[in-house]
N, C-alpha and C positions, 0 to 999 in steps of 0.2 A: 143842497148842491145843485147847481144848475144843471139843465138837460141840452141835450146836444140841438134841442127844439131852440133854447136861447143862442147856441153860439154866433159867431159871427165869419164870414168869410173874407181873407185878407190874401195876398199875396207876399211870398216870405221868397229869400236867397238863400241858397247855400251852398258848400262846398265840403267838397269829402275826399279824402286820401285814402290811395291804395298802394304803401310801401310796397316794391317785391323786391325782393334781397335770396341771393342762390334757393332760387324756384319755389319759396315761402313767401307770403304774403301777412302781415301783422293784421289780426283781427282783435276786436276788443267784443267783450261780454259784458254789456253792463249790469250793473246789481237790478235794475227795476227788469230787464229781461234778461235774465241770466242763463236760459236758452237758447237765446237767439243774438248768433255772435253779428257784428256790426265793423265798417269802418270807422275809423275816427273822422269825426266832423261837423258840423252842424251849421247853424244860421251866421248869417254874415249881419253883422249890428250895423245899423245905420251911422254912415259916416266912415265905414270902416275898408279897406279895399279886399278885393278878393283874396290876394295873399296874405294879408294882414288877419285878416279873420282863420284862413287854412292855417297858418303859423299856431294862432292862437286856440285855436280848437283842439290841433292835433297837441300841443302843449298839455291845456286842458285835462283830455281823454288818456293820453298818454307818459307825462312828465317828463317829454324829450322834448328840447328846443330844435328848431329844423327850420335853416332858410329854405324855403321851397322858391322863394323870389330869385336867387342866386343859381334853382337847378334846370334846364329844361326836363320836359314831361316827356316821357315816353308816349303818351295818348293822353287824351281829353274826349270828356266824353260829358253831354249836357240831355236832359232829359226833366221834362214836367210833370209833376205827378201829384196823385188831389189826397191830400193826407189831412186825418185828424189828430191835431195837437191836445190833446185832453189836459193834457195840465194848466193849459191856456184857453180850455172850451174853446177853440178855436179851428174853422176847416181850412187850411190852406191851401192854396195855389202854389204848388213849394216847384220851383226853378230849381235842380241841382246842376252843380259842376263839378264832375270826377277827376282828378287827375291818376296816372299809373307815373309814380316814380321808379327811379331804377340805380339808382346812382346816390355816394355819397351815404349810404344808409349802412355802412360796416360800424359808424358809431352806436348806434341804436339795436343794432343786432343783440339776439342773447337766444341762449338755448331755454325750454322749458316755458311755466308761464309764470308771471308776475302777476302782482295789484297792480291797479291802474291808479290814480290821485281819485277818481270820484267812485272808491268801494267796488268799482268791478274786477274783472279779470284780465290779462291780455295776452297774446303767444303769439309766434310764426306759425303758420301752419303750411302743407307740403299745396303747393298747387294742386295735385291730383287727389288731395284730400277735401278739396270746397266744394264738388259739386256733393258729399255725402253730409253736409251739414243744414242746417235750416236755415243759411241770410235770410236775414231782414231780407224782404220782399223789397224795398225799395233801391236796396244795393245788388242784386240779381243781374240785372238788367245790364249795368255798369259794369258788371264782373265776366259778363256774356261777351259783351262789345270789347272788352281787354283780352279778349279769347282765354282767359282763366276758370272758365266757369262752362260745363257741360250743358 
């Protein structure tokens, strides 16, 4: 197995959603950190446009279709941050792009939690219930600046 001594340093995109639907917010748990809940989203593939990738990530992580290109965003929120990809031995320069939707999300609603398509978990949870959780540290920040996060 490689050591983090060989990795390589690259600069990566990406973008991430934060559904809020009557004062819950959709977080997902994935199986690999199944304590530390997450929003849906991830890297934008080369060639691919910023909605194009949010569409398909939160698809992905979720298994709800969602034009995000057809809604305006409540907030936007962009922040740089130095993360290691270990599945990819790799240290990134990762660029993210938050959006806070607010709108249009009564399809995708549901009480309780579900599976997710890739083995994790997912739920609404109460906004005055995120700042007692663990986010990812890398979604903190984003969830601060949405003013939903203590």
């Amino acid at each position: 197995m490689p050591s983090k001594a060989d990795s390589v340093m690259r600069r990566r995109e990406g973008v991430f959603t934060c559904p809020l639907w009557k004062n819950k917010i959709l977080l997902i748990w994935p199986d690999y950190a199944p304590d530390v809940p997450d929003l849906a989203g991830g890297g934008i593939d080369e060639g691919e446009t910023e909605v194009a990738a949010n569409e398909r990530e939160f698809f992905e992580e979720t298994g709800f279709m969602v034009s995000f290109g057809q809604m305006t965003p409540l907030q936007k929120f962009d922040q740089e941050v130095l993360f290691y990809a270990d599945v990819q031995n790799e240290f990134w320069i990762y660029k993210q792009t938050y959006y806070l939707f607010d709108q249009n999300l009564d399809k995708i609603y549901f009480s309780g939690e579900r599976d997710t398509p890739e083995n994790g978990k997912m739920k609404w949870v109460n906004v005055e219930d995120i700042q007692n959780l663990p986010i990812h540290f890398m979604h903190q920040k984003a969830l601060k600046m949405f003013d939903l996060m203590g």
